[in-house]
C-alpha positions in Angstrom: -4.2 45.3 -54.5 -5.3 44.7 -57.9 -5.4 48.6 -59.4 -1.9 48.8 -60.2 -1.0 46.9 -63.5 2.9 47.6 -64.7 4.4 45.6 -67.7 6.1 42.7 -65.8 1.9 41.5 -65.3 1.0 42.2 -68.2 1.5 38.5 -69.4 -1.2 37.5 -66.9 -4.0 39.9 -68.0 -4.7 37.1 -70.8 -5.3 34.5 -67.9 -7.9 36.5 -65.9 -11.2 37.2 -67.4 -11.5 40.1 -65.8 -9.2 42.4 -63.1 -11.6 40.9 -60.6 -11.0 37.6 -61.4 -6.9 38.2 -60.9 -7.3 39.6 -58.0 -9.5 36.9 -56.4 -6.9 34.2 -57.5 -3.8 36.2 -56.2 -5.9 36.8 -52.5 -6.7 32.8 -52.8 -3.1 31.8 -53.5 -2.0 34.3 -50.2 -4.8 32.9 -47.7 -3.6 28.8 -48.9 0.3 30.2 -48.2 -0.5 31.5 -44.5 -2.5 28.2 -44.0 -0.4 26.0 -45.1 2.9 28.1 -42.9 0.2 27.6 -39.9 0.2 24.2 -40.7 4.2 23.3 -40.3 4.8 25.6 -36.9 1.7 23.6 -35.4 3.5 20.2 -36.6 6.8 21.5 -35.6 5.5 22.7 -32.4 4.0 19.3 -31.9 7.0 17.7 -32.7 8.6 19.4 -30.2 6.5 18.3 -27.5 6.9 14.6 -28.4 10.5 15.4 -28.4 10.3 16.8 -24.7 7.9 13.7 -23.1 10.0 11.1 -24.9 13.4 12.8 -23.2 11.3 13.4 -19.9 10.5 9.5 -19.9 13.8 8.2 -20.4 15.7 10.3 -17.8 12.8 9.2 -15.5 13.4 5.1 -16.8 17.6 5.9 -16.6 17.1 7.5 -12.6 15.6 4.4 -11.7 17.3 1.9 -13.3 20.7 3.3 -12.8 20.0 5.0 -9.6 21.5 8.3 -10.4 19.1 10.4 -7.9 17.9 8.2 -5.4 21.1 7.2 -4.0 21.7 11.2 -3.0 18.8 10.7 -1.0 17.7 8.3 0.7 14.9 9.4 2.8 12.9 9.0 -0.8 14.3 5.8 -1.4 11.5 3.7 -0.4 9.5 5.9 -3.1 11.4 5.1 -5.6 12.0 1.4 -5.5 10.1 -1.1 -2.9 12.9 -2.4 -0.8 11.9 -1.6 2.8 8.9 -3.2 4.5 7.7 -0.7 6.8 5.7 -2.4 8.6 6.8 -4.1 11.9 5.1 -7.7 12.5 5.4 -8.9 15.8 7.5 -6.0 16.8 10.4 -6.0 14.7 12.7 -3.1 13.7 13.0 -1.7 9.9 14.4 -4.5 7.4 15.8 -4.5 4.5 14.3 -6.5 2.2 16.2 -8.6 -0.4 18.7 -10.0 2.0 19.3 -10.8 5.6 20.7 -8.3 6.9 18.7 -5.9 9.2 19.0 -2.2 8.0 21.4 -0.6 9.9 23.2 2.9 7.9 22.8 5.2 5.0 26.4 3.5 3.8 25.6 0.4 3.7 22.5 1.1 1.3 24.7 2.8 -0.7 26.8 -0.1 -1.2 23.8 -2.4 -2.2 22.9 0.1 -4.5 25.5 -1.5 -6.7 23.1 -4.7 -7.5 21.6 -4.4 -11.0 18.8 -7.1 -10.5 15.4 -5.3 -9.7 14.3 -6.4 -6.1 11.6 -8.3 -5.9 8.5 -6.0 -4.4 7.2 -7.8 -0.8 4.2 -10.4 -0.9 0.9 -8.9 -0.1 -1.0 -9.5 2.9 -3.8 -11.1 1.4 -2.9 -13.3 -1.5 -4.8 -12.9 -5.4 -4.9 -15.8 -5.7 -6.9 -17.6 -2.8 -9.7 -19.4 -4.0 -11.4 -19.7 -0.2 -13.8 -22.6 0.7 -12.2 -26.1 -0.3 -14.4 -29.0 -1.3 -11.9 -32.0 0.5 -12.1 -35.5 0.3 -10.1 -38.8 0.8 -12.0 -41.1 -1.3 -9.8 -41.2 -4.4 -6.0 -43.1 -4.5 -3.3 -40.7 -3.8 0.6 -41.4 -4.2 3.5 -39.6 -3.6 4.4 -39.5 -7.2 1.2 -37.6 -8.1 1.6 -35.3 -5.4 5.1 -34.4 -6.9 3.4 -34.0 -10.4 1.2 -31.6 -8.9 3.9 -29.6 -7.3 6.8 -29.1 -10.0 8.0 -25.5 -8.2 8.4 -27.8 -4.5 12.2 -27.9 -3.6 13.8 -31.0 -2.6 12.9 -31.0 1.3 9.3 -29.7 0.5 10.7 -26.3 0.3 9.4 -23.7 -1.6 9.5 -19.5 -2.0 7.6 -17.2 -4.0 9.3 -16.1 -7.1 7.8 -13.2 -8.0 7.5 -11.9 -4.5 9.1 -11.6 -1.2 7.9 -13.4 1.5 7.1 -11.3 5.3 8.2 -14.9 7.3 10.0 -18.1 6.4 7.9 -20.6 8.3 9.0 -24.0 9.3 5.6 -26.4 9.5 6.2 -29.4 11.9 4.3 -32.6 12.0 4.6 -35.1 14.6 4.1 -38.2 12.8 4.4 -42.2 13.1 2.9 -44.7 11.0 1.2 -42.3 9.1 1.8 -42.4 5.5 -1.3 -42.8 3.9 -2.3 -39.6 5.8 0.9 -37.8 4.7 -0.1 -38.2 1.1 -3.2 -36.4 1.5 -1.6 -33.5 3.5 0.8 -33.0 1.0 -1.3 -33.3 -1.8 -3.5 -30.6 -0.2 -1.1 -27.9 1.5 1.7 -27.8 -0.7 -1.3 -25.8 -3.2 -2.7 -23.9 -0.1 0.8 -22.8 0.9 2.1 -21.7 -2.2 -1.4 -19.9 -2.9 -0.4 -18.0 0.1 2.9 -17.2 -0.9 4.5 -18.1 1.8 8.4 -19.2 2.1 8.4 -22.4 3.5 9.5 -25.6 5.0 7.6 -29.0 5.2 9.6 -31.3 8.0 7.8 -34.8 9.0 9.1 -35.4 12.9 9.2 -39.3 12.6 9.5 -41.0 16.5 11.7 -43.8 16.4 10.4 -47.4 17.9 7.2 -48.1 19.0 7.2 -46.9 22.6 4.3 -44.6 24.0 3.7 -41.5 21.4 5.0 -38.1 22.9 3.4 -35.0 20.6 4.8 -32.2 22.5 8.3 -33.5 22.8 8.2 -34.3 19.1 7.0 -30.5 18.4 10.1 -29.2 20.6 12.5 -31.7 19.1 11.1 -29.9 15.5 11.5 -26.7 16.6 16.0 -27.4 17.3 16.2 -29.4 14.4 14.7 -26.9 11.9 16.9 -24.5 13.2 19.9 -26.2 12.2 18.0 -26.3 8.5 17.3 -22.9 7.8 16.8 -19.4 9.6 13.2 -19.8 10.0 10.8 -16.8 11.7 7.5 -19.2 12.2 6.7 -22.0 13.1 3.7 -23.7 12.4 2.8 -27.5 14.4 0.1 -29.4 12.6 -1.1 -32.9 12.8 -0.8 -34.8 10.1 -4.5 -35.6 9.6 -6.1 -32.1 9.7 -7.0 -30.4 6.4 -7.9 -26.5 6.2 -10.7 -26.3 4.1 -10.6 -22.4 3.7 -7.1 -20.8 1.9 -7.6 -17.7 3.6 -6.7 -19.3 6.4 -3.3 -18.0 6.4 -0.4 -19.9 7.7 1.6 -16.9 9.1 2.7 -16.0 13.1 1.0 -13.3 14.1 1.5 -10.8 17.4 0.0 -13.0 19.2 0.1 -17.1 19.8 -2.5 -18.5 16.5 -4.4 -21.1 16.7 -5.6 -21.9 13.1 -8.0 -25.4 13.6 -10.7 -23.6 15.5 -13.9 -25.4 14.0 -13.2 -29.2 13.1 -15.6 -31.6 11.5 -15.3 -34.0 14.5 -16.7 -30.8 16.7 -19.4 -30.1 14.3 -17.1 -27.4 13.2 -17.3 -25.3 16.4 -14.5 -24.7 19.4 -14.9 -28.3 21.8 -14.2 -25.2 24.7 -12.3 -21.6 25.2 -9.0 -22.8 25.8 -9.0 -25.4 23.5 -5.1 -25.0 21.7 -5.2 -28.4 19.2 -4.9 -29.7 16.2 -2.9 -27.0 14.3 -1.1 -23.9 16.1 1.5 -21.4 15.5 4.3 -19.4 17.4 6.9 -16.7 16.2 10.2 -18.0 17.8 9.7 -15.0 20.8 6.7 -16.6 21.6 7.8 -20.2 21.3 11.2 -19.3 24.1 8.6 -17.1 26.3 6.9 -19.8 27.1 9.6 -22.5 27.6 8.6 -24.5 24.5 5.8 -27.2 24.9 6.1 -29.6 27.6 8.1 -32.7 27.0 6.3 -34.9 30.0 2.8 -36.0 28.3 3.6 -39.5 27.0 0.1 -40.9 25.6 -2.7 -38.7 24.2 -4.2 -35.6 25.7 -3.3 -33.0 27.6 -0.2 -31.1 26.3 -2.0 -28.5 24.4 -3.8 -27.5 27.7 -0.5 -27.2 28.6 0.7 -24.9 26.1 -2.7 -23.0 26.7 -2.1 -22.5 29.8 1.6 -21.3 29.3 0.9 -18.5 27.0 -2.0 -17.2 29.4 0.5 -17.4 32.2 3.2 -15.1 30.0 0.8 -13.0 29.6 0.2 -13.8 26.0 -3.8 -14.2 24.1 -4.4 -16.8 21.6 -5.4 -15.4 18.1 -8.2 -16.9 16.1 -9.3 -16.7 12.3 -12.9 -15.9 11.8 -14.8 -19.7 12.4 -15.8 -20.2 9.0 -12.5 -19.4 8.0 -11.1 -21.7 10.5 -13.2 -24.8 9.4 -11.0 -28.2 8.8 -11.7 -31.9 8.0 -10.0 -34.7 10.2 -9.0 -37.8 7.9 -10.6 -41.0 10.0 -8.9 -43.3 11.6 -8.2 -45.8 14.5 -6.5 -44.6 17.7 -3.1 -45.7 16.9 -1.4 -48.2 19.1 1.3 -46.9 21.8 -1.1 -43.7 21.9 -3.2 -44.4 24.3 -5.1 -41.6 26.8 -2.4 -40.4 29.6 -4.2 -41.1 32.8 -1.7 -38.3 34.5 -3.0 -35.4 32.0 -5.2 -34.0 34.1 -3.4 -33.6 37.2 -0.5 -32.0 34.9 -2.4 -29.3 33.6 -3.3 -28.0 37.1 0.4 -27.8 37.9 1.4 -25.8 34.6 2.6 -22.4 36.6 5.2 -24.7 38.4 6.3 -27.3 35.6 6.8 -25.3 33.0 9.8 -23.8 34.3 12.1 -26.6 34.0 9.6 -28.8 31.8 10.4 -27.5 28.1 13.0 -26.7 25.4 15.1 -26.0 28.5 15.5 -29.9 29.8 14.6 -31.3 26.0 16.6 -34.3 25.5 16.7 -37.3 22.6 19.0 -38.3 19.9 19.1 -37.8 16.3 18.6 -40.9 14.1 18.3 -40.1 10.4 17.5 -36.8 8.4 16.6 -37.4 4.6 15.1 -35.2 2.2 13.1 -35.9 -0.2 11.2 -34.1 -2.6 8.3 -33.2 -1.2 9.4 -32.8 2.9 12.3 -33.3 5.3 12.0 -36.4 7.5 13.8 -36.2 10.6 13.9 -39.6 12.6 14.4 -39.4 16.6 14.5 -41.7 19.6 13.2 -39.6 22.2 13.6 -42.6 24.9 10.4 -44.0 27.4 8.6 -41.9 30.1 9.7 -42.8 33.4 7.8 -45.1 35.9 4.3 -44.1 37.2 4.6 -43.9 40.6 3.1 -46.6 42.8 -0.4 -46.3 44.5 -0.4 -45.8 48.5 
């Protein structure tokens, strides 16, 4: 490379020292060329496969944000975005979530397909957030007006829906009530956090009896049940007296495929079931369940007995009663008096025995009372009804 010398190098003899020399510097000067040309085709090349992820990525963000692919085929639909619950509680067909309608074709989808909002993805089965065991206590002052500080996202009503999820059930939750108000604090000032822990879409509606004539529970439940209706569309509904407090979140207030009953080890009991078919305290029914069995009975005027009753009805219809695990199930009962008008029916027992043939025409079927006042306010619904006086005893032989 270096033996041939001609005249156009011959200015460079006078920078070597020696041929050797020249012919070290010219090799040096070819190796840092091919170098530095390996250098640009592996940042070109690099270049150019950042150039093909970033396109790859945003055809992938513009198919599903514009829904160029997915609407060609829906079978992988529900891959692409989370619309559809799959699952079927209590038996129910495919819906679509994100409205009310029940999916029914291929076209319709396509139509919704026109909504630019992104669906919100379905509420999972077991909340994050739940905490578990609750320490509860009725020692310190509670008012209505703290318990509406503490729940700012509560709708007028004492309605309230997740907003960063969708909810499986909309459940109404029904307390009898008279005369109660100091215990209605508490219960609000204690589930409205539980519920909305458990993201559930729900309603809070206070069944006030009218007058001071003998308490009827069960009538007061099935009055709760119509009323509601004429409220909202609601899937569940959960009956609760007003002074029983879960002490456990994970004790879900959902219907489930079978009749729940959710107060299963109260304080009063030594937190432990009184007896087998013991259906008190706090219970809940999908509205299938709640028609199968006629309702609750409307003919158990003083305390005891009707949720025998409704024991007895959903064994009869063929129906278990679902459980949480007992230490899940654990609640505290706020103390009181037995109230006045309330006391024991003398008649309960013999009414149980005759369940098979009462509750037939004893139910939501022959349910009967008038509406006095509805009023909202912001942390439940009150709903005020004169459900009129038993009838007379009959007379002893």
């Amino acid at each position: 490379m270096c033996s041939t010398w001609n005249g156009q190098n011959l200015w460079k003899i006078s920078q070597c020292v020696s041929p050797l020399t020249c012919c070290v510097q010219k090799m040096s000067r070819l190796m840092l060329g091919k170098t530095l040309e390996r250098i640009c085709k592996a940042v070109l090349l690099l270049c150019l496969v950042h150039f093909l992820i970033m396109t790859i990525f945003y055809l992938d963000v513009y198919t599903q944000r514009f829904d160029i692919f997915s609407r060609f085929n829906t079978r992988n639909y529900s891959k692409v975005h989370q619309y559809f619950n799959i699952s079927k509680p209590n038996g129910t067909s495919l819906t679509f979530l994100g409205s009310e309608d029940h999916f029914i074709s291929s076209r319709k989808l396509v139509h919704n397909l026109t909504v630019t909002k992104k669906p919100l993805p379905m509420c999972p089965d077991v909340p994050p957030g739940l905490v578990g065991r609750l320490l509860i206590e009725f020692n310190s002052l509670m008012t209505m007006e703290k318990v509406q500080q503490e729940n700012p996202d509560v709708q007028m009503g004492g309605k309230y829906k997740p907003s960063d999820c969708i909810a499986k059930q909309r459940v109404a939750i029904i307390i009898p009530f008279r005369h109660r108000e100091h215990h209605l604090k508490f219960w609000l000032h204690y589930l409205h956090p539980i519920l909305r822990r458990q993201k559930i879409n729900y309603g809070i509606y206070i069944i006030n009896q009218h007058g001071e004539g003998m308490f009827n529970r069960a009538k007061l439940l099935n009055i709760g049940y119509v009323e509601v209706l004429k409220d909202e569309e609601y899937d569940c509904f959960v009956f609760s007296d007003v002074d029983l407090i879960p002490m456990d979140d994970r004790n879900l207030y959902h219907c489930y495929d079978q009749p729940r009953h959710f107060a299963i080890a109260m304080d009063k009991f030594g937190f432990r079931l009184p007896y087998s078919g013991y259906f008190g305290g706090v219970s809940g029914l999908s509205k299938e369940q709640f028609l199968k069995i006629n309702g609750f009975p409307n003919e158990y005027w003083g305390w005891g007995g009707e949720d025998d009753d409704i024991y007895n009805r959903i064994t009869l219809k063929g129906m278990k009663v679902s459980r949480p695990d007992s230490k899940i199930g654990k609640y505290r009962m706020i103390k009181h008096e037995r109230d006045k008008h309330n006391e024991p029916n003398p008649q309960r027992f013999t009414k149980i025995q005759n369940t098979k043939v009462t509750m037939k025409q004893d139910g939501i079927n022959s349910l009967k009372y008038k509406l006095v006042n509805v009023a909202k306010y912001p942390m439940y619904t009150n709903i005020t009804v004169d459900i009129g006086t038993p009838p007379p005893r009959p007379s002893r032989p």
